[in-house]
LUMLUMDREN-2810 file (N, C-alpha, C; in Angstrom, 1 decimal):
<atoms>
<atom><aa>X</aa><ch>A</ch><at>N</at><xx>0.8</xx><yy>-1.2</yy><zz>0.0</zz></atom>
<atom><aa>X</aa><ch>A</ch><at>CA</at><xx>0.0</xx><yy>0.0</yy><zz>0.0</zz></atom>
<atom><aa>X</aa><ch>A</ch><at>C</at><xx>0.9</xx><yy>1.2</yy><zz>0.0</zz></atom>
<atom><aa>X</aa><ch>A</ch><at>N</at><xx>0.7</xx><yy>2.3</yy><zz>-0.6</zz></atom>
<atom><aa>X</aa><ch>A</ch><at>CA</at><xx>1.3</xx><yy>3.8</yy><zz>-0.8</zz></atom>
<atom><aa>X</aa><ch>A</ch><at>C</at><xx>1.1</xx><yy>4.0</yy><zz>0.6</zz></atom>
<atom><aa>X</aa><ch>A</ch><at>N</at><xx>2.3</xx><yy>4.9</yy><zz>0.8</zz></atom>
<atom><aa>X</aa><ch>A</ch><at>CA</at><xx>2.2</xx><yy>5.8</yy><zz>1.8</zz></atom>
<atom><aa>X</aa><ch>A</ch><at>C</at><xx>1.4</xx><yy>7.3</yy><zz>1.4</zz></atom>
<atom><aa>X</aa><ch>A</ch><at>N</at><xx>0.5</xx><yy>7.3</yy><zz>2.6</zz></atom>
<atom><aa>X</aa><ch>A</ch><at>CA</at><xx>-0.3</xx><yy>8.8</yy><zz>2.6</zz></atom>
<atom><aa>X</aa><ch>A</ch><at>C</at><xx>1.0</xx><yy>10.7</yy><zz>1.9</zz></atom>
<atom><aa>X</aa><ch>A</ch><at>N</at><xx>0.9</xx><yy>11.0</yy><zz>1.2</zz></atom>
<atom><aa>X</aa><ch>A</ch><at>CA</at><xx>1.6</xx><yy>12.2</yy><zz>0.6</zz></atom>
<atom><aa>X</aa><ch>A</ch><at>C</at><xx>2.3</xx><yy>12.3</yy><zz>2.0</zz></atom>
<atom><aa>X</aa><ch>A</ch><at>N</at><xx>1.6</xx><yy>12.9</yy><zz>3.0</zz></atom>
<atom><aa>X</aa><ch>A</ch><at>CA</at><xx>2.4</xx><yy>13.7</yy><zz>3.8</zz></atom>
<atom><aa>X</aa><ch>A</ch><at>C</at><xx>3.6</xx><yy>13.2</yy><zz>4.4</zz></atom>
<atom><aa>X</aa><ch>A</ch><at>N</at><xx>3.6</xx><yy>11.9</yy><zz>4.4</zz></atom>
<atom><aa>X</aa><ch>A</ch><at>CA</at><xx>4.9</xx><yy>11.4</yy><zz>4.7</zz></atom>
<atom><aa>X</aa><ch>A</ch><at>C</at><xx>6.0</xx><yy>11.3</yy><zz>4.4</zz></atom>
<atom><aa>X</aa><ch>A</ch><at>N</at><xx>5.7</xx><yy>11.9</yy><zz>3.0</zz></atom>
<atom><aa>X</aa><ch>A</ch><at>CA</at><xx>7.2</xx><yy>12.5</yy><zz>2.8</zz></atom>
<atom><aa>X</aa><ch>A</ch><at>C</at><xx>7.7</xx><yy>13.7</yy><zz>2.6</zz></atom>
<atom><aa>X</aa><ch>A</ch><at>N</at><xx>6.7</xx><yy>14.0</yy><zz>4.0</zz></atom>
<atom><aa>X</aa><ch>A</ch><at>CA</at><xx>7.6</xx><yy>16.1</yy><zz>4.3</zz></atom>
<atom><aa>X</aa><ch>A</ch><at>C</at><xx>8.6</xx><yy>15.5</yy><zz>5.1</zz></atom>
<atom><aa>X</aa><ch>A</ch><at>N</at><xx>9.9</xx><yy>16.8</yy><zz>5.1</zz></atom>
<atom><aa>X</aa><ch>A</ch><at>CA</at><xx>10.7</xx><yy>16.8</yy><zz>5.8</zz></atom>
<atom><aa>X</aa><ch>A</ch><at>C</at><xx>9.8</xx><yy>17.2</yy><zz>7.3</zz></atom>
<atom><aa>X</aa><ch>A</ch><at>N</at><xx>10.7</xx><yy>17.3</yy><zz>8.7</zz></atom>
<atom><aa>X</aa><ch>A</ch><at>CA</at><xx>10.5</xx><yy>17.8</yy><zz>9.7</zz></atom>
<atom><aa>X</aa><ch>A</ch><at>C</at><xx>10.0</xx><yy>19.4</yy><zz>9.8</zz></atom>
<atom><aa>X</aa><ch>A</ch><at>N</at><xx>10.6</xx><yy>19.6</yy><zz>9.0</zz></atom>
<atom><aa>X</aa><ch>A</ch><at>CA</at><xx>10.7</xx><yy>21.1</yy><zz>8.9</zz></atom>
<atom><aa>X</aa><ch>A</ch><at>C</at><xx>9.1</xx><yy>21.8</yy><zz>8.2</zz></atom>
<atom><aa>X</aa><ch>A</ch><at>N</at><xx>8.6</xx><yy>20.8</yy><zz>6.9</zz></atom>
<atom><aa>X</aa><ch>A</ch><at>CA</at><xx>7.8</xx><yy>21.0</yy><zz>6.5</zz></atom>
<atom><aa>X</aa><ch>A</ch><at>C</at><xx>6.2</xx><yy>20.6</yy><zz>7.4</zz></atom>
<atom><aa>X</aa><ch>A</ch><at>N</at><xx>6.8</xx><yy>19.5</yy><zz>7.9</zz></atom>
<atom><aa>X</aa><ch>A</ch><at>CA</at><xx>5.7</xx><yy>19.2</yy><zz>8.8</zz></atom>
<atom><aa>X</aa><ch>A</ch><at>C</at><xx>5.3</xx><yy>19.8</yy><zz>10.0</zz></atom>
<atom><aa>X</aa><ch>A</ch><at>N</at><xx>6.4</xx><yy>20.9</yy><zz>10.1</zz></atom>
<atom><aa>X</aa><ch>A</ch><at>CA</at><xx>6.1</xx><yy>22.2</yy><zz>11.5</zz></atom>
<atom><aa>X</aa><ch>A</ch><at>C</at><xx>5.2</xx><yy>23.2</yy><zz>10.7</zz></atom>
<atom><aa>X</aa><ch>A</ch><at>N</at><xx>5.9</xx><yy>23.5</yy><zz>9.6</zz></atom>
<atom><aa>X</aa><ch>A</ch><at>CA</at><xx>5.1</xx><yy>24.5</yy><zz>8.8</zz></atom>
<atom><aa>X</aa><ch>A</ch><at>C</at><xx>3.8</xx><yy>24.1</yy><zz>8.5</zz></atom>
<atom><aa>X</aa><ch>A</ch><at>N</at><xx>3.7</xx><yy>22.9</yy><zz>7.9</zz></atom>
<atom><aa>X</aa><ch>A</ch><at>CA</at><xx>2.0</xx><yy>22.5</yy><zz>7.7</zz></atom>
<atom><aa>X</aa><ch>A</ch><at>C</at><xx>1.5</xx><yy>23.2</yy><zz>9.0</zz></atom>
<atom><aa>X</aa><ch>A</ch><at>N</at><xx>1.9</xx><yy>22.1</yy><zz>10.2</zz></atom>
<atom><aa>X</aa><ch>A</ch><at>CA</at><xx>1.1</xx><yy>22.7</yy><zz>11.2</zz></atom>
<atom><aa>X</aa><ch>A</ch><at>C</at><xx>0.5</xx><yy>23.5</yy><zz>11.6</zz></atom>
<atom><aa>X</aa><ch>A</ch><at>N</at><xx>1.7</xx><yy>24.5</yy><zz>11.8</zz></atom>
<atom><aa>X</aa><ch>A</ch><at>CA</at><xx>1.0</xx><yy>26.1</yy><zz>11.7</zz></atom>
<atom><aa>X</aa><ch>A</ch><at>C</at><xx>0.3</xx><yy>26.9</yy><zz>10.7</zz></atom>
<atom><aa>X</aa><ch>A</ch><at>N</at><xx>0.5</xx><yy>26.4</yy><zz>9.5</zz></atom>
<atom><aa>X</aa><ch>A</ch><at>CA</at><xx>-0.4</xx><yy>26.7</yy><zz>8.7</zz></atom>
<atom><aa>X</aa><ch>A</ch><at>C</at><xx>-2.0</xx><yy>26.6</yy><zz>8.8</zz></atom>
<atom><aa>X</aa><ch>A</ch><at>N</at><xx>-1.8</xx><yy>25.5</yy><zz>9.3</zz></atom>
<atom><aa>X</aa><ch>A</ch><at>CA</at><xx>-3.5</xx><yy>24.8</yy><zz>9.5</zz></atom>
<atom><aa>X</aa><ch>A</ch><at>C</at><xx>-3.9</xx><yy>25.7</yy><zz>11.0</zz></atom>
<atom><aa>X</aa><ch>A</ch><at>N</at><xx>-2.9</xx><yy>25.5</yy><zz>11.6</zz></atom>
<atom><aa>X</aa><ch>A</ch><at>CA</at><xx>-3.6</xx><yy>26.3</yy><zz>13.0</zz></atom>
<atom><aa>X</aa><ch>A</ch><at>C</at><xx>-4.2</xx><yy>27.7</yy><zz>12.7</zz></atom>
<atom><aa>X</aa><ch>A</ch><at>N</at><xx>-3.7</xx><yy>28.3</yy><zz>11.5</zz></atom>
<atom><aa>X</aa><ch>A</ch><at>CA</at><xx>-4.1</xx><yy>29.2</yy><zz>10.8</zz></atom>
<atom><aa>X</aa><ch>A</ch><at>C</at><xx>-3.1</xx><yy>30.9</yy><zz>11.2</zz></atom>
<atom><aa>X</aa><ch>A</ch><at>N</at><xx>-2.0</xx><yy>30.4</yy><zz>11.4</zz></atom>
<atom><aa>X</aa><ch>A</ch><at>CA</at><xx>-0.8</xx><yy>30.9</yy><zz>11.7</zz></atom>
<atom><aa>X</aa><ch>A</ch><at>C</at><xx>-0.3</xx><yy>32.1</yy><zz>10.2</zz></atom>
<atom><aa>X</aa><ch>A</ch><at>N</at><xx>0.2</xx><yy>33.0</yy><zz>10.6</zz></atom>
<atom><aa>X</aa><ch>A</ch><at>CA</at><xx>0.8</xx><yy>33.7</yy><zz>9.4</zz></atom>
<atom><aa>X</aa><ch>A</ch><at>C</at><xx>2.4</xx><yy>33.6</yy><zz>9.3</zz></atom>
<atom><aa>X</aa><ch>A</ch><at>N</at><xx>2.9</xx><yy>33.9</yy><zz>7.6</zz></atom>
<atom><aa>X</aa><ch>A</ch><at>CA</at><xx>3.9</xx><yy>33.3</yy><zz>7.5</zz></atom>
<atom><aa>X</aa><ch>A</ch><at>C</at><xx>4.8</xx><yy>34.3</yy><zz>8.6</zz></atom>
<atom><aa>X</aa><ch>A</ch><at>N</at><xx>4.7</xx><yy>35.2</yy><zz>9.0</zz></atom>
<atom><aa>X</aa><ch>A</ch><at>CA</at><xx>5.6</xx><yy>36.2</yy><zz>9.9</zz></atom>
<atom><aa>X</aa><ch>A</ch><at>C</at><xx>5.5</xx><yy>35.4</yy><zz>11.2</zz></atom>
<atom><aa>X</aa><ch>A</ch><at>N</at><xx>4.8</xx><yy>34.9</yy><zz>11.4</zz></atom>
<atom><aa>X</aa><ch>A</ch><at>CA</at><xx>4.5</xx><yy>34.3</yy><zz>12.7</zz></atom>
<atom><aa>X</aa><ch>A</ch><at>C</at><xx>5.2</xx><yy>32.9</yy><zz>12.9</zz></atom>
<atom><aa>X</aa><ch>A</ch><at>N</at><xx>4.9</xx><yy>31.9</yy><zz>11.8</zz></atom>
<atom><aa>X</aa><ch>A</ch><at>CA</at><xx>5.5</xx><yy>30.7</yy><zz>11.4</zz></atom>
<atom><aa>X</aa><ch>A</ch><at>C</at><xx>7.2</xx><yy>31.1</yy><zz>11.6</zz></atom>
<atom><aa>X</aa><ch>A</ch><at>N</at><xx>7.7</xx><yy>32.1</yy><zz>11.0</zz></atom>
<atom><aa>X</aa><ch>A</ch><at>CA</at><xx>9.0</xx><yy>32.5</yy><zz>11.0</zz></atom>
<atom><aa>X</aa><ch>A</ch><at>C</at><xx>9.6</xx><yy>32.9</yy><zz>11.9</zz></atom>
<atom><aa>X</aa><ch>A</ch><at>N</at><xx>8.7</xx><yy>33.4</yy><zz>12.9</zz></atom>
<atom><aa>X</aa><ch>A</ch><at>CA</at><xx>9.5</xx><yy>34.1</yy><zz>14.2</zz></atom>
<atom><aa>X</aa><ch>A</ch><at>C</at><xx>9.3</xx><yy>32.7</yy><zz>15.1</zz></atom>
<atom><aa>X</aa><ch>A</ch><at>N</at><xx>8.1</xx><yy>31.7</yy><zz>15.2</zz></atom>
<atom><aa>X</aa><ch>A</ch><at>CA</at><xx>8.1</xx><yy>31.3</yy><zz>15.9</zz></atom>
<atom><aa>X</aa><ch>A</ch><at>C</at><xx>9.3</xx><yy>29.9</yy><zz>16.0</zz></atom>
<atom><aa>X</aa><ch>A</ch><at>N</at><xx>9.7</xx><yy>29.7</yy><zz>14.3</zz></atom>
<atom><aa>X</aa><ch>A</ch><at>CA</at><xx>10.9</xx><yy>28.8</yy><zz>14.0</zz></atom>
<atom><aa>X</aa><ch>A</ch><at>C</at><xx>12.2</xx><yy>29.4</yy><zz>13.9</zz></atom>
<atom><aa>X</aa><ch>A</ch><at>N</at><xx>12.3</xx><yy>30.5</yy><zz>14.4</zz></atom>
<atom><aa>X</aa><ch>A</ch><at>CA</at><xx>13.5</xx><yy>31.1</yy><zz>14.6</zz></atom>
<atom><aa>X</aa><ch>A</ch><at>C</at><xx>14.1</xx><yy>31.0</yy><zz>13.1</zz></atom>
<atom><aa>X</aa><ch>A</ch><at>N</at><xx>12.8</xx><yy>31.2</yy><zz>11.3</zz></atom>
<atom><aa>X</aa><ch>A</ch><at>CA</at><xx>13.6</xx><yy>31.8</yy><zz>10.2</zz></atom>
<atom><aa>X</aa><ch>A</ch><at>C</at><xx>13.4</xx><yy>32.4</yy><zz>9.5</zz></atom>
<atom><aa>X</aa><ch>A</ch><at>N</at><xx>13.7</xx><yy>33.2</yy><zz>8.1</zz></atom>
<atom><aa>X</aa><ch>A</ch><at>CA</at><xx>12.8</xx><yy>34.3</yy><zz>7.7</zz></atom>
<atom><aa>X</aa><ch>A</ch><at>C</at><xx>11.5</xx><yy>33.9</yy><zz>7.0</zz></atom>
<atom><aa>X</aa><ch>A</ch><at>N</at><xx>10.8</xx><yy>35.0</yy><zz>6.4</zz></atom>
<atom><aa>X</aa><ch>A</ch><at>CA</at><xx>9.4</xx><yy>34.6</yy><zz>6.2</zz></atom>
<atom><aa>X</aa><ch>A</ch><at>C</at><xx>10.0</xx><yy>34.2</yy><zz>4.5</zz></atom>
<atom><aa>X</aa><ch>A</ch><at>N</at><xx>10.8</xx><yy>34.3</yy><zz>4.3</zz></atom>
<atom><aa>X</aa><ch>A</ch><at>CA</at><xx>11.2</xx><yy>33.5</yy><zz>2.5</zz></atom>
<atom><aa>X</aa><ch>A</ch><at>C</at><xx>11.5</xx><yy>32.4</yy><zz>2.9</zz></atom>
<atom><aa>X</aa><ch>A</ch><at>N</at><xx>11.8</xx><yy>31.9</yy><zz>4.0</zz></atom>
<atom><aa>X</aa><ch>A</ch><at>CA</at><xx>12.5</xx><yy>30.6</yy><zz>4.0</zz></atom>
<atom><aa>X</aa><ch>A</ch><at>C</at><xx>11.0</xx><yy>29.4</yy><zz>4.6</zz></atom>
<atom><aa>X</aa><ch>A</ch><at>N</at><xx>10.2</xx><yy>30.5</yy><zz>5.4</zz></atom>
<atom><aa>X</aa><ch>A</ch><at>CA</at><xx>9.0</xx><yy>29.6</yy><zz>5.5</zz></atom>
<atom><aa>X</aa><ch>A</ch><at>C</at><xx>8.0</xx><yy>29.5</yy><zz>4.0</zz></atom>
<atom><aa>X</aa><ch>A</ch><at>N</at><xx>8.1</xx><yy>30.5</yy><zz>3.4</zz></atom>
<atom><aa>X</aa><ch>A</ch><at>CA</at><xx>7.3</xx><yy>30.5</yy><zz>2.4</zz></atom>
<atom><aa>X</aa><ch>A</ch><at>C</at><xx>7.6</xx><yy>29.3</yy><zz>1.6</zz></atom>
<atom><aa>X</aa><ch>A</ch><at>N</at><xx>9.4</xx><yy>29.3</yy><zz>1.3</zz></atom>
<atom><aa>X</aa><ch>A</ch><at>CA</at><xx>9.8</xx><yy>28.1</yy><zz>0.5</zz></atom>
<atom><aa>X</aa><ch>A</ch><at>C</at><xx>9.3</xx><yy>26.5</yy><zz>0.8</zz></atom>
<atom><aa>X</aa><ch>A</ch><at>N</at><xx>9.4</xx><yy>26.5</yy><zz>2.3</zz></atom>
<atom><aa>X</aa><ch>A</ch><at>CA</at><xx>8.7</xx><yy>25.4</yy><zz>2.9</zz></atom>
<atom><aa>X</aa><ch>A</ch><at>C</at><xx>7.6</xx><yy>25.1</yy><zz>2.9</zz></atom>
<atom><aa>X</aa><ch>A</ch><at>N</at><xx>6.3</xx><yy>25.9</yy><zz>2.4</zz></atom>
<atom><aa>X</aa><ch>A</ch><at>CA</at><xx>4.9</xx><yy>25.7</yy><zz>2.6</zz></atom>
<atom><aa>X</aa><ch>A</ch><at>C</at><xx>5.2</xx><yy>25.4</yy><zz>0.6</zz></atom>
<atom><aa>X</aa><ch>A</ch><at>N</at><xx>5.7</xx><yy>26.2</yy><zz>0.1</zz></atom>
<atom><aa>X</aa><ch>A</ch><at>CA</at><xx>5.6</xx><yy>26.1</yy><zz>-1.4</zz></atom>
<atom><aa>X</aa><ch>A</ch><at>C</at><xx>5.6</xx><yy>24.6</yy><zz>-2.1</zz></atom>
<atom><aa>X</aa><ch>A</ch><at>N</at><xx>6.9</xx><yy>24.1</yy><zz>-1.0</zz></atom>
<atom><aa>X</aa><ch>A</ch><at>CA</at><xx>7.4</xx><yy>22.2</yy><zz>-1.4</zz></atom>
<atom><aa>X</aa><ch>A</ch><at>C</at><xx>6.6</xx><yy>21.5</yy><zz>-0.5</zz></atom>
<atom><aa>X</aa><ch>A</ch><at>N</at><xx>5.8</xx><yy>21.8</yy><zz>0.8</zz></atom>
<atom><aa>X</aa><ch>A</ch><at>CA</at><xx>5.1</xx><yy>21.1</yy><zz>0.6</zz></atom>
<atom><aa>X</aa><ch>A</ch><at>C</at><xx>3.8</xx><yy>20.8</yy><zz>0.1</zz></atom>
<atom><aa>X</aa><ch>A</ch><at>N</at><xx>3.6</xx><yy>22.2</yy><zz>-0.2</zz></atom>
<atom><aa>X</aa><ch>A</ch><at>CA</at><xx>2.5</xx><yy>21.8</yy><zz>-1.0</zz></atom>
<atom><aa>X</aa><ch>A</ch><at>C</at><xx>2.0</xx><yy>21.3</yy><zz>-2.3</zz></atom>
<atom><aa>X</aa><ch>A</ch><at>N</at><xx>3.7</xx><yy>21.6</yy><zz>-3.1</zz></atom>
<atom><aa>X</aa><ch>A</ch><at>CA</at><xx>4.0</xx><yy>21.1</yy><zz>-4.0</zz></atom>
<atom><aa>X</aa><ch>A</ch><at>C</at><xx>3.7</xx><yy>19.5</yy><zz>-3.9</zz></atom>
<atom><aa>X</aa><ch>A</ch><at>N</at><xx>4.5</xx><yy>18.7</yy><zz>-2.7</zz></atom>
<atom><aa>X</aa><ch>A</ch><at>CA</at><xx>4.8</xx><yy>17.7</yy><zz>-2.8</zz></atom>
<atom><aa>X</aa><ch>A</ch><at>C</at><xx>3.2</xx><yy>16.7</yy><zz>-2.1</zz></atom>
<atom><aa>X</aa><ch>A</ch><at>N</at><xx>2.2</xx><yy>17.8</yy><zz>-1.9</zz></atom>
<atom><aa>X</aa><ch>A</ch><at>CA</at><xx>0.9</xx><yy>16.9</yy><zz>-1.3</zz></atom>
<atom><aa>X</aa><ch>A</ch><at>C</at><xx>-0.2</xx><yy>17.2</yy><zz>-2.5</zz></atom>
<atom><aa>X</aa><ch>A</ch><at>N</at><xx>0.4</xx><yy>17.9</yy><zz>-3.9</zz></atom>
<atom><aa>X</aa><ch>A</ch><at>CA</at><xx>-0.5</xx><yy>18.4</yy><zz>-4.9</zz></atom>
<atom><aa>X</aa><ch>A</ch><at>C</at><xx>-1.7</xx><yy>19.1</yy><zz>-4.4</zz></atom>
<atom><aa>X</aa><ch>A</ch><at>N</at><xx>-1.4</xx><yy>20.4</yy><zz>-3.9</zz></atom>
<atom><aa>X</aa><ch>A</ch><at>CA</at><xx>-2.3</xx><yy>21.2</yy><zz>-3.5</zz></atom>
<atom><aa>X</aa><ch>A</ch><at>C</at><xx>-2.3</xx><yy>22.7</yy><zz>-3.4</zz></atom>
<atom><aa>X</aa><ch>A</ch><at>N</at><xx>-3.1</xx><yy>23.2</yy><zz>-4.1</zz></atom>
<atom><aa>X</aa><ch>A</ch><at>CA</at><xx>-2.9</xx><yy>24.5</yy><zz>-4.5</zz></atom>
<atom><aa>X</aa><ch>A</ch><at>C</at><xx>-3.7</xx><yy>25.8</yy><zz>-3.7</zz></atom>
<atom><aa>X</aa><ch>A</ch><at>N</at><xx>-4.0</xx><yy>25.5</yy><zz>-3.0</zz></atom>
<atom><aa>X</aa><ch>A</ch><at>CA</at><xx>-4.5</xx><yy>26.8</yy><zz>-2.0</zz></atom>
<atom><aa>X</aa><ch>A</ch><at>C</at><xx>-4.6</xx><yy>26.4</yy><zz>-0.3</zz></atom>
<atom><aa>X</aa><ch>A</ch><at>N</at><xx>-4.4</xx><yy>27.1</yy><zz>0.4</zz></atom>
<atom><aa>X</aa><ch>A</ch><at>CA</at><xx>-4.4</xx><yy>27.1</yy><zz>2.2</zz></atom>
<atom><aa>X</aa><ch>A</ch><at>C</at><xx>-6.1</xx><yy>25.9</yy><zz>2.4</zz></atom>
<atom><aa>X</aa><ch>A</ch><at>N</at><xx>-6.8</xx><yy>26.6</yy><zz>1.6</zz></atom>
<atom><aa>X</aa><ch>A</ch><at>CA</at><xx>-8.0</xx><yy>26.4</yy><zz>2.0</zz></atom>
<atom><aa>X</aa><ch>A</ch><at>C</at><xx>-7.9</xx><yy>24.4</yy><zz>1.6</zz></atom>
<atom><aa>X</aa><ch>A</ch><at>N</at><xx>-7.1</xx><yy>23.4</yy><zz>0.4</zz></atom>
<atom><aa>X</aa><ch>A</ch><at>CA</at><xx>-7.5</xx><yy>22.4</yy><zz>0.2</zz></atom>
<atom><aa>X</aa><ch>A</ch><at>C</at><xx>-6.3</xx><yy>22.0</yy><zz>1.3</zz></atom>
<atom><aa>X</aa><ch>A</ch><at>N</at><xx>-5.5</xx><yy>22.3</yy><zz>1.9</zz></atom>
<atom><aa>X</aa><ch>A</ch><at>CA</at><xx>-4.4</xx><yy>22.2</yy><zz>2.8</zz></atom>
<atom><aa>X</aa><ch>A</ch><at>C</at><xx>-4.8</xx><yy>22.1</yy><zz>4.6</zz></atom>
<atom><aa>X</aa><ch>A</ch><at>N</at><xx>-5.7</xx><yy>22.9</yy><zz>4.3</zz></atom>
<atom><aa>X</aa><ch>A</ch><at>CA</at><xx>-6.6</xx><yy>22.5</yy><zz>5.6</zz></atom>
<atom><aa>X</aa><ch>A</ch><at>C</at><xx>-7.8</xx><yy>21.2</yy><zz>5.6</zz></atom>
<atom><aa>X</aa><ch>A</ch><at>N</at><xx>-8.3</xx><yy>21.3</yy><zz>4.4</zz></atom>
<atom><aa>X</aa><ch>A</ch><at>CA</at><xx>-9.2</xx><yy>20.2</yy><zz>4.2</zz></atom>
<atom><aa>X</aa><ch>A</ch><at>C</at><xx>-8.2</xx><yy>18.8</yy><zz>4.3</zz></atom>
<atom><aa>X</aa><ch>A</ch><at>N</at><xx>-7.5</xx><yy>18.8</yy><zz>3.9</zz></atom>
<atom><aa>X</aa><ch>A</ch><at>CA</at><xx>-5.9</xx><yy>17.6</yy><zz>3.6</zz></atom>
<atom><aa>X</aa><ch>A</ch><at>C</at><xx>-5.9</xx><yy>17.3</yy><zz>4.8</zz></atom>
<atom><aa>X</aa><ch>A</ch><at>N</at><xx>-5.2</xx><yy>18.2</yy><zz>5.9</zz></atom>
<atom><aa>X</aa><ch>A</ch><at>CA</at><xx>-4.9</xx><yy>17.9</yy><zz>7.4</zz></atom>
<atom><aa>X</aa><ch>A</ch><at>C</at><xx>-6.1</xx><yy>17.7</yy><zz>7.9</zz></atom>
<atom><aa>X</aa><ch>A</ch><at>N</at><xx>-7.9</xx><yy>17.9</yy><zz>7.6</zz></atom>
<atom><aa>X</aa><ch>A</ch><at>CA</at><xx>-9.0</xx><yy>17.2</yy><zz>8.5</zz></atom>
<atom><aa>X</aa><ch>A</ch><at>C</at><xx>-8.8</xx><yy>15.9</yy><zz>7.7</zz></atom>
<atom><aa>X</aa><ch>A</ch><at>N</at><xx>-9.1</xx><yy>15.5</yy><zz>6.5</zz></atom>
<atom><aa>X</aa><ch>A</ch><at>CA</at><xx>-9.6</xx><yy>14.3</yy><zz>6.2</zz></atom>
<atom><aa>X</aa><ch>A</ch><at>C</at><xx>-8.2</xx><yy>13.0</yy><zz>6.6</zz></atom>
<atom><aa>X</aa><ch>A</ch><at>N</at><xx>-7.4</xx><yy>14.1</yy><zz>6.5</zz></atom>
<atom><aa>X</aa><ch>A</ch><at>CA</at><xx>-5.9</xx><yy>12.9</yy><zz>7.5</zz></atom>
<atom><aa>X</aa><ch>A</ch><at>C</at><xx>-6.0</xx><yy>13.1</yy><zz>8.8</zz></atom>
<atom><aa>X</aa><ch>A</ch><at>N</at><xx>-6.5</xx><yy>13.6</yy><zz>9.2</zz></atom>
<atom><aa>X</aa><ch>A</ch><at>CA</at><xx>-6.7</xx><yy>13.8</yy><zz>10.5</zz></atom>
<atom><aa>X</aa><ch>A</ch><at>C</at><xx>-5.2</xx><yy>13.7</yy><zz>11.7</zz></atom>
<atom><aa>X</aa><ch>A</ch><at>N</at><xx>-4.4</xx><yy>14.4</yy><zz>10.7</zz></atom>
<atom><aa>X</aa><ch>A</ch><at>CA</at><xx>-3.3</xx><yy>14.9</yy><zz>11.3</zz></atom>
<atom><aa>X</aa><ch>A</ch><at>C</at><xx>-3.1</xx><yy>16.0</yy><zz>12.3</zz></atom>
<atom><aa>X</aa><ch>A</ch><at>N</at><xx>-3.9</xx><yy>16.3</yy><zz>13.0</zz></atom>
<atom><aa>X</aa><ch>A</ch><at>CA</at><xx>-3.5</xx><yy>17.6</yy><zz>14.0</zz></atom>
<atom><aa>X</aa><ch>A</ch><at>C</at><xx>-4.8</xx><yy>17.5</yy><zz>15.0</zz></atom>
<atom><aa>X</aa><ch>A</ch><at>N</at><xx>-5.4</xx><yy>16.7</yy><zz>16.1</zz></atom>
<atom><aa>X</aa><ch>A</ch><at>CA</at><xx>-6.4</xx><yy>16.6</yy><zz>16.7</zz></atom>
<atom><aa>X</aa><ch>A</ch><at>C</at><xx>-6.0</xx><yy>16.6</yy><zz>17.9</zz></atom>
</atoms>
């Protein structure tokens, strides 16, 4: 059986989902990982790249229906 997409974020990506879905801004994501807001942006970009998902809004749907963050 395939593994679920998300499994193959890095660590780093997987903090950033997180916060994203908590509904976190990228200034905030950035200060609270101690990096700039270009370096979180690049991380939300790959993973979203790599879960084929194009806007915050199907990225939150993603994390309920995986029910990754409860």
């Amino acid at each position: 059986m395939d593994k679920p997409a998300h499994e193959s974020l890095s660590d780093r990506e997987y903090q950033v989902l997180r916060l994203v879905v908590a509904g976190e801004s990228l200034n905030h994501i950035a200060a609270e990982l101690s990096l700039s807001p270009n370096t979180v942006s690049t991380h939300k970009h790959r993973l979203m790249r790599k879960l084929n998902i194009d806007s915050n809004a199907e990225l939150i749907q993603y994390a309920i229906s995986k029910q990754l963050f409860q």
